[in-house]
C-alpha positions as CSV (number, residue, x, y, z in Angstrom):
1,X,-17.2,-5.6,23.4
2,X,-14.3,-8.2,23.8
3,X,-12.6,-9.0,20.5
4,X,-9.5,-11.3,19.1
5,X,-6.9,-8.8,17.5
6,X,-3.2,-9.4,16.5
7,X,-1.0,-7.1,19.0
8,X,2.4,-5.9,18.2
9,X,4.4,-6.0,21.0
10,X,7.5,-4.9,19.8
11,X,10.6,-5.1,17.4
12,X,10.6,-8.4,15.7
13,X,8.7,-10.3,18.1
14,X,5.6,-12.0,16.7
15,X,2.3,-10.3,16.9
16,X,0.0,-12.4,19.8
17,X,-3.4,-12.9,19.2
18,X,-5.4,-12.2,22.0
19,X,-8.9,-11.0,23.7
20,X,-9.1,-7.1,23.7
21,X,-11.7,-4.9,24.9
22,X,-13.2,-2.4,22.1
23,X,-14.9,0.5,23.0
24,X,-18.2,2.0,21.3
25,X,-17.7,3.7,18.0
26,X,-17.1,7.7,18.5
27,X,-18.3,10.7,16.7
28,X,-16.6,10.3,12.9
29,X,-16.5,6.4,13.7
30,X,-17.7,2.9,12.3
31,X,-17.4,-0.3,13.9
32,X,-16.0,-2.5,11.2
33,X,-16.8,-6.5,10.9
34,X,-13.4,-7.7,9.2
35,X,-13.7,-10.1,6.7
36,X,-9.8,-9.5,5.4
37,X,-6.9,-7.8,5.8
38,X,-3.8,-7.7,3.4
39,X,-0.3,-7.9,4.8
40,X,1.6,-4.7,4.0
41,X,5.3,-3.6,3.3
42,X,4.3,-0.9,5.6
43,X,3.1,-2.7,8.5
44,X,6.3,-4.5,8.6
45,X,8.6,-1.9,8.6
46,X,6.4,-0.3,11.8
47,X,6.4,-3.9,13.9
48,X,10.4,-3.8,12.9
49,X,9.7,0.0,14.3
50,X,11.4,2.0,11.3
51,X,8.8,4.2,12.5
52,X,8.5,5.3,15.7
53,X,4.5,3.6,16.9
54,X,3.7,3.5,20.2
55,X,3.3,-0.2,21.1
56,X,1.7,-2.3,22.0
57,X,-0.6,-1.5,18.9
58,X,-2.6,-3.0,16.5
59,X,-1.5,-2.8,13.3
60,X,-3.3,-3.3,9.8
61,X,-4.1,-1.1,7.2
62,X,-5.5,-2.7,4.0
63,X,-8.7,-3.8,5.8
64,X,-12.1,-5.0,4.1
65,X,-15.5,-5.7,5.9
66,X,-19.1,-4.7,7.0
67,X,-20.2,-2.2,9.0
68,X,-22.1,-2.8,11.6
69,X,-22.7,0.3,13.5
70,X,-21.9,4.0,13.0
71,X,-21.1,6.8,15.5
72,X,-22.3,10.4,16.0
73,X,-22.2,12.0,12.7
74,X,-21.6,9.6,10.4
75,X,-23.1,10.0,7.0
76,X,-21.3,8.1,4.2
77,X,-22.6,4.3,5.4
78,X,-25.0,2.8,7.3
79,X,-24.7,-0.6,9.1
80,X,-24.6,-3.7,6.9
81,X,-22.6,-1.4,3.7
82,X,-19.3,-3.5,2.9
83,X,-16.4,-1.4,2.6
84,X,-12.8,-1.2,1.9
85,X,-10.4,0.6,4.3
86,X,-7.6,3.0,3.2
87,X,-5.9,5.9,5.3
88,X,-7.1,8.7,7.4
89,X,-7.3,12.3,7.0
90,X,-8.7,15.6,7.7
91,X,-10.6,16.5,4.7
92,X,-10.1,19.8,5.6
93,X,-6.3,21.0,4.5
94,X,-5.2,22.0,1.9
95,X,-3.7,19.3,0.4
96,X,-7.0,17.2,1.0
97,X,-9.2,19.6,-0.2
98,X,-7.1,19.8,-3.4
99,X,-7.1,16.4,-4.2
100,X,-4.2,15.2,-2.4
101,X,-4.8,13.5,1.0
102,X,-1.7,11.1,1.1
103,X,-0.1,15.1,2.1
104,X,-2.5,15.7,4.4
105,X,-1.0,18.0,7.3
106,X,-2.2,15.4,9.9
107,X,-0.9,12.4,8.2
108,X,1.6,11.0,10.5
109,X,-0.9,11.5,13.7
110,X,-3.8,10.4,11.9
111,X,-1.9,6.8,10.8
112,X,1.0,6.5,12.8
113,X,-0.1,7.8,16.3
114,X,-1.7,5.0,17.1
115,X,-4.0,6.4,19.0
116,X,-7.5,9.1,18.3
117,X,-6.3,12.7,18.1
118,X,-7.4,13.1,21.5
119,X,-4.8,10.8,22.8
120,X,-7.4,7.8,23.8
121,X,-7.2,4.4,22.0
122,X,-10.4,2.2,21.2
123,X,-8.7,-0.7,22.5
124,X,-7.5,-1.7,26.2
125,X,-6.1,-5.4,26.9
126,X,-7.2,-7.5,29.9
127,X,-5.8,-4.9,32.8
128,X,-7.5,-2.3,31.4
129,X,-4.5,-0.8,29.7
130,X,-4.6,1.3,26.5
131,X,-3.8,-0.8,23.6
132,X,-2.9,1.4,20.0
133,X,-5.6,2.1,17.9
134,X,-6.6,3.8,14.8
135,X,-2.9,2.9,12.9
136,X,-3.8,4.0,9.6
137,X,-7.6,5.0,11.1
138,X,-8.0,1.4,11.3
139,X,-5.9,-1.6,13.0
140,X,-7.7,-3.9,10.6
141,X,-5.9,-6.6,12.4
142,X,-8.7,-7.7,14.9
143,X,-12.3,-9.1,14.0
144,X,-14.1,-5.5,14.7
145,X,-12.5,-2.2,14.9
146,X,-13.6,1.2,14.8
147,X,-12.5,3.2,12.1
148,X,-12.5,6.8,11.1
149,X,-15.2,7.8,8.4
150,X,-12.2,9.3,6.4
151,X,-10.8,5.6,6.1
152,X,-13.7,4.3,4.9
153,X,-14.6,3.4,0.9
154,X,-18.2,2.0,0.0
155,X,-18.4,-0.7,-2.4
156,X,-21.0,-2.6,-4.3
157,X,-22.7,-5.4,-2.7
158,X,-21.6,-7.6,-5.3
159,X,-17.7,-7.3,-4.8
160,X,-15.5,-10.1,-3.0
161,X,-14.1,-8.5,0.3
162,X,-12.1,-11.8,0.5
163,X,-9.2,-9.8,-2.2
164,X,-10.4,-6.2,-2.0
165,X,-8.4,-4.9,1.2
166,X,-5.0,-4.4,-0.3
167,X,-6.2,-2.1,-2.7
168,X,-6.8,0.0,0.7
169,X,-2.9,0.6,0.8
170,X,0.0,-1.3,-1.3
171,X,-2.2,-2.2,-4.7
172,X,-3.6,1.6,-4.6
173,X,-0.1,2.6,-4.1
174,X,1.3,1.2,-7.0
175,X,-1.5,1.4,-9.8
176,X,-1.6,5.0,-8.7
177,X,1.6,6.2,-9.4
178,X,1.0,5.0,-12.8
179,X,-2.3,6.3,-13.9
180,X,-2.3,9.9,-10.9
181,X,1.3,10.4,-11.5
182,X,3.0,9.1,-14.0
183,X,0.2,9.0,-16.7
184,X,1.8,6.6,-19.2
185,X,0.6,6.6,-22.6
186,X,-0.5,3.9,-25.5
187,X,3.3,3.2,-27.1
188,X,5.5,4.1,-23.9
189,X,7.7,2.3,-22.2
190,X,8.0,1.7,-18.8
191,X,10.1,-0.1,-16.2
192,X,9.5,-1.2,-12.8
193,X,12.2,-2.1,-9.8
194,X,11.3,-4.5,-7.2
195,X,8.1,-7.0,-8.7
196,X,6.2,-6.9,-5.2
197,X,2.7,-6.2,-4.8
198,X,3.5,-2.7,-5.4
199,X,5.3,-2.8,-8.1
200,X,3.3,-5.4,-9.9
201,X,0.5,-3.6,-9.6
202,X,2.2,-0.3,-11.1
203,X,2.8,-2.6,-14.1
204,X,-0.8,-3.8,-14.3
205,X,-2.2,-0.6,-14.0
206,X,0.7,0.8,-16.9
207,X,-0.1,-2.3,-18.8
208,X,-4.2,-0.9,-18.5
209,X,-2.9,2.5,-20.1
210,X,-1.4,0.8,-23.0
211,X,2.1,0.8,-22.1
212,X,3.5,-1.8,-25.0
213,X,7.3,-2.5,-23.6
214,X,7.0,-3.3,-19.9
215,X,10.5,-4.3,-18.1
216,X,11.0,-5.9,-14.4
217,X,13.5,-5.5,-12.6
218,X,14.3,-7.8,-9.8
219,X,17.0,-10.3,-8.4
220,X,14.5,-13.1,-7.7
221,X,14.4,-14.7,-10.7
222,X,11.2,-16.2,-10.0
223,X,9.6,-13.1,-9.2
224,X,10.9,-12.1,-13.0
225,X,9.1,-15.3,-14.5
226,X,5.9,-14.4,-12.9
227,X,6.3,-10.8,-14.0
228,X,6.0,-12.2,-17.8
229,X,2.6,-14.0,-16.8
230,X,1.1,-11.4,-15.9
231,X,2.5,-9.0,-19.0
232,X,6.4,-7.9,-19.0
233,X,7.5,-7.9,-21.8
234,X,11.4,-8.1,-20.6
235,X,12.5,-8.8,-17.6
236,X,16.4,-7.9,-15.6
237,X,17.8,-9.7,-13.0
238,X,19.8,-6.9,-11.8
239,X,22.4,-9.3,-9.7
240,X,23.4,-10.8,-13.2
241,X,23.5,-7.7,-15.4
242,X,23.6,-4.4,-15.6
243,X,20.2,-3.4,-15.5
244,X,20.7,0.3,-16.6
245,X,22.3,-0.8,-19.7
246,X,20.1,-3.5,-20.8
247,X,17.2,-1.0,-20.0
248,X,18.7,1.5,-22.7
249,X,19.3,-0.6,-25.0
250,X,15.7,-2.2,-24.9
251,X,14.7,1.1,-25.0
252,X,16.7,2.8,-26.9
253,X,18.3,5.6,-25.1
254,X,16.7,5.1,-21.5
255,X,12.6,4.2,-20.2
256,X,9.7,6.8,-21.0
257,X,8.5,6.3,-17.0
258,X,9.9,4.1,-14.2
259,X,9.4,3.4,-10.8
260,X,10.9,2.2,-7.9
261,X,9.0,-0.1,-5.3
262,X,12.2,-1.0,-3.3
263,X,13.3,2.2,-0.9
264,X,17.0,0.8,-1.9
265,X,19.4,3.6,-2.6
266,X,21.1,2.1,-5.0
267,X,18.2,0.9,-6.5
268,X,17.2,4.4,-6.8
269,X,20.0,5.7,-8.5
270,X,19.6,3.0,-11.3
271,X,15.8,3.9,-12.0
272,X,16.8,7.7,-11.9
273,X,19.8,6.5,-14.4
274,X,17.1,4.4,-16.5
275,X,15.2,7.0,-17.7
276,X,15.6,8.6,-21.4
277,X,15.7,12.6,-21.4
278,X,12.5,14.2,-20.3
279,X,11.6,10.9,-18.9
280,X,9.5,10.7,-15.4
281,X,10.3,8.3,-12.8
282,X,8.7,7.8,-9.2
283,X,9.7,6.4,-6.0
284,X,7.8,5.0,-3.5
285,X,9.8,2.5,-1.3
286,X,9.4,2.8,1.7
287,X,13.3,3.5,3.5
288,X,14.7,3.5,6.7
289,X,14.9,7.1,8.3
290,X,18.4,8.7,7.4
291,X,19.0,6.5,3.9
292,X,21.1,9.0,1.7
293,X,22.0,8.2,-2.1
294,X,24.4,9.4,-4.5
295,X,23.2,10.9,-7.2
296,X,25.6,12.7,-10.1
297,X,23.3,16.3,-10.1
298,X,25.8,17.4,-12.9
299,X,25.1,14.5,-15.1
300,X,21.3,15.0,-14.3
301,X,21.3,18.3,-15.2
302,X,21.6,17.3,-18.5
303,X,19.0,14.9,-18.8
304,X,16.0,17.3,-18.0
305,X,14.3,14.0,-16.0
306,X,11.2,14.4,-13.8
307,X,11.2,12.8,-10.1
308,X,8.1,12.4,-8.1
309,X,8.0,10.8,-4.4
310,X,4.3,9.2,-4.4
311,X,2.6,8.6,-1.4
312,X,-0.6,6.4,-1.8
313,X,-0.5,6.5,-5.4
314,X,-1.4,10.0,-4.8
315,X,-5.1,8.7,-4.5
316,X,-8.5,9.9,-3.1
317,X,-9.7,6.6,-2.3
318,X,-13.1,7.0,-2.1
319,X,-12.5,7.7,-6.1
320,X,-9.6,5.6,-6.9
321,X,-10.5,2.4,-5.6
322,X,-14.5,1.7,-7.4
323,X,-12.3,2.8,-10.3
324,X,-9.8,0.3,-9.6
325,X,-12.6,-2.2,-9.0
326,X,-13.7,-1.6,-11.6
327,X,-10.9,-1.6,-14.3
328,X,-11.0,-5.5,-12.2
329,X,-14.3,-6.3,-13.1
330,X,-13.6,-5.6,-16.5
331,X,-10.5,-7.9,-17.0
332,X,-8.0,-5.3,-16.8
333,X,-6.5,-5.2,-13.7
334,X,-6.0,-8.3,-12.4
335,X,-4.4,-7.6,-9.2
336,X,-6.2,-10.6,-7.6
337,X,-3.4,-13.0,-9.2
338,X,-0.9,-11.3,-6.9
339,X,-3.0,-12.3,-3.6
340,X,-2.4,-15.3,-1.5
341,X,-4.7,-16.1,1.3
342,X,-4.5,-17.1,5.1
343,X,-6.1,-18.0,8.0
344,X,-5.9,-14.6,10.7
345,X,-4.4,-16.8,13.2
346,X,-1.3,-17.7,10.4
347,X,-0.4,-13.8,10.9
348,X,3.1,-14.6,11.6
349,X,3.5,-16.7,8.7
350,X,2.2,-14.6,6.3
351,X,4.6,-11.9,7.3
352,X,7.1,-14.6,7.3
353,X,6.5,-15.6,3.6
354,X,6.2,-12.2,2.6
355,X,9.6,-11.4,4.0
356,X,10.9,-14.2,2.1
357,X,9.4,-13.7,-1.0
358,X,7.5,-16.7,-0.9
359,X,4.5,-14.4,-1.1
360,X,3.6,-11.4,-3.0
361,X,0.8,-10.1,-1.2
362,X,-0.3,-11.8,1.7
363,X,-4.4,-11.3,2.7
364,X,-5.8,-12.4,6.3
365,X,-8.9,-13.9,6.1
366,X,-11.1,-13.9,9.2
């Protein structure tokens, strides 16, 4: 069936909407109906090519739609089931079958290949040339796609599609460092670096745990004022102070948990420097290949800190995300006030804004 999809077409050149040919759902598939897409940190980084993805490709990962027709096998929807889409796996490792499928052995074929694990890709352009496919089991950024079953979360009939996709990716991300990883208690404190999407939602979802002093640390200072809407209780504009300083002494003696949404290696140093002894901080930035930071081991030593590198929030999404849902239909996870909407064929523009900061979490609405 012909379809409009967003191609990447290379580094830093805009993505072009245009006509693509999609093939007919396979064994482990579902033709998706997109309603919305959120713009993600991730897929930036890939059009910029930090990561090496065969283009041209369609990109997209925090999808949200309706099924409308299921391949050989397929057992977990039927045609007409909305759903949210989140990343692909096996299912069968051992890290899936554990309970921890952002390590699954196949990840980076299975989300960054850009193409089936057979090599052929759902979409061809208008010469009949393969087009990428499947990035994140997905490419949520055309009107249908088929997806892999593994990608694929059933929700309730009742839930807006229009704001659920980026809990597929960056809002999962960040809520589940807090309450997989990090397990913040009533009474702790907590600080977060970089008040993205990610980040915000790692302090809603610490907020949700009863976290009662709640730092932000950014250098936009109107990134810091929205951070207090939505529940810091201090806020650092790191270019203006020392922000490991003020966070001891708010503190006293360094944060109970931290994390750090901004792959900067500096900015990793000072959440690792943040933390009080016995204290647990995460990172989940996502860095260019080869980043190196220095970190004082000998001084570390001492501290008897905790780091964890989180992928996904360390999530199993077809668990984590009704819960997040729900903890959203109850009034206490308000990740919607972090969402901006646009119009599919403003693509550019909302990676534009969300480069700039204009935007925390841009969604595509088709």
């Amino acid at each position: 069936m012909k379809v409009q999809a967003a191609v990447a077409v290379g580094k830093e050149q805009p993505f072009i909407i245009k006509e693509l040919e999609l093939d007919e759902p396979r064994a482990g598939e579902a033709r998706v109906r997109m309603v919305a897409s959120g713009v993600c940190h991730t897929d930036a980084v890939v059009h910029d090519e930090w990561y090496p993805v065969p283009m041209p490709a369609v990109l997209g990962h925090e999808g949200a739609g309706i099924v409308e027709a299921v391949g050989p096998g397929v057992t977990s929807v039927v045609p007409g089931d909305k759903v949210v889409l989140s990343m692909s796996t096996c299912g069968a490792c051992e890290y899936c079958l554990s309970g921890h499928p952002s390590f699954c052995v196949n990840m980076w074929p299975l989300n960054f290949g850009a193409r089936r694990m057979d090599g052929s890709t759902a979409f061809t352009d208008e010469n009949g040339q393969p087009v990428g496919s499947h990035f994140f089991g997905q490419s949520s950024f055309a009107h249908y796609s088929n997806v892999a079953e593994r990608s694929i979360v059933k929700v309730p009939d009742s839930t807006p599609l229009e704001i659920l996709g980026p809990l597929g990716c960056g809002i999962q991300t960040g809520a589940g460092t807090f309450l997989n990883v990090l397990k913040p208690w009533p009474g702790s404190s907590i600080v977060v670096f970089g008040t993205g999407a990610v980040g915000l939602a790692g302090m809603l979802a610490a907020i949700a745990s009863g976290a009662t002093t709640v730092i932000a640390v950014d250098i936009v200072d109107s990134r810091l004022e929205f951070a207090k809407t939505l529940g810091a209780t201090h806020t650092i504009n790191s270019k203006n102070e020392d922000a490991v300083a003020r966070i001891k002494e708010i503190t006293h003696g360094g944060a109970h948990f931290a994390l750090d949404s901004t792959g900067n290696k500096v900015v990793f140093v000072q959440m690792l420097n943040s933390l009080r002894p016995l204290g647990h901080g995460a990172m989940v930035g996502a860095a260019a290949m080869g980043s190196e930071a220095a970190v004082d081991v000998g001084a570390l030593l001492m501290t008897g800190i905790k780091l964890s590198i989180v992928l996904e929030g360390d999530a199993v999404p077809q668990t984590f995300i009704p819960r997040l849902i729900s903890l959203h239909e109850k009034g206490l996870f308000p990740f919607d006030k972090l969402i901006t909407k646009y119009r599919f064929e403003d693509i550019n523009k909302a990676f534009a804004d969300s480069a700039s900061g204009v935007t925390i979490k841009p969604v595509l609405v088709y």
